[in-house]
C-alpha positions in Angstrom: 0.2 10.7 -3.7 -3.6 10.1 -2.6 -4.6 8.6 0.1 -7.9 6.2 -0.4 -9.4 5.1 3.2 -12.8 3.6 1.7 -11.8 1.0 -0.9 -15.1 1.9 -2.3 -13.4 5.0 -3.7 -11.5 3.9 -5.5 -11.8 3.8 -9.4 -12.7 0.4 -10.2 -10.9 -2.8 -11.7 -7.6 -1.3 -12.7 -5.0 -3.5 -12.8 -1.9 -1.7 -10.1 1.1 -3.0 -8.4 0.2 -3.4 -4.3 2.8 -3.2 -2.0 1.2 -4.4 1.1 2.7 -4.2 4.5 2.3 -2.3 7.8 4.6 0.3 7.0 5.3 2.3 10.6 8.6 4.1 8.6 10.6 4.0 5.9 13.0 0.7 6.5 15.3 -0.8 4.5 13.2 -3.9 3.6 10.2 -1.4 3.0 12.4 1.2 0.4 13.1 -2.3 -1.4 10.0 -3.1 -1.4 9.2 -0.3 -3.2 12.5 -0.2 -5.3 11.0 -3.5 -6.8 7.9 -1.8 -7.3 9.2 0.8 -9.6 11.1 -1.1 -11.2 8.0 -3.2 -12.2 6.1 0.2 -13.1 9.1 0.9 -15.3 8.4 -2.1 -17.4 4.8 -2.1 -17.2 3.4 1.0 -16.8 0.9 0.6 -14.1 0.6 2.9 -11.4 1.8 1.7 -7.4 0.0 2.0 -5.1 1.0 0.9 -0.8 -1.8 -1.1 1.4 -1.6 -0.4 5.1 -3.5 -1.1 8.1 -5.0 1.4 10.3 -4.8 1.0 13.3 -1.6 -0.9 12.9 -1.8 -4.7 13.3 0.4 -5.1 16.7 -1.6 -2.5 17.8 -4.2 -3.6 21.0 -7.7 -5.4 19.4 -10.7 -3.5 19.3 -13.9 -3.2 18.4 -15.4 -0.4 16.0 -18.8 0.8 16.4 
């Protein structure tokens, strides 16, 4: 697995499957989530890759310099 924190580096229009969520743990609706994911890799090929949020959206507001 790599993690990408700039979208910028990331290699350009390839087509993927997003998962997107704030995942904080492994749930059971997250490990579905992925399940599904998979299971469309399986079919298509195309790599899977998860979209979080740092800092984590219930997490305080603040302002970056």
């Amino acid at each position: 697995m790599e993690t990408v924190v700039n979208p910028e580096q990331t290699p350009g229009n390839q087509r993927v499957i997003a998962a997107i969520g704030a995942f904080d743990g492994l749930h059971r609706g997250h490990k579905e989530l992925f399940k599904t994911a998979l299971k469309i890799k399986d079919k298509t090929g195309l790599p899977v890759v998860a979209v979080t949020f740092q800092p984590h959206p219930k997490r305080p507001y603040q302002v970056m310099p």
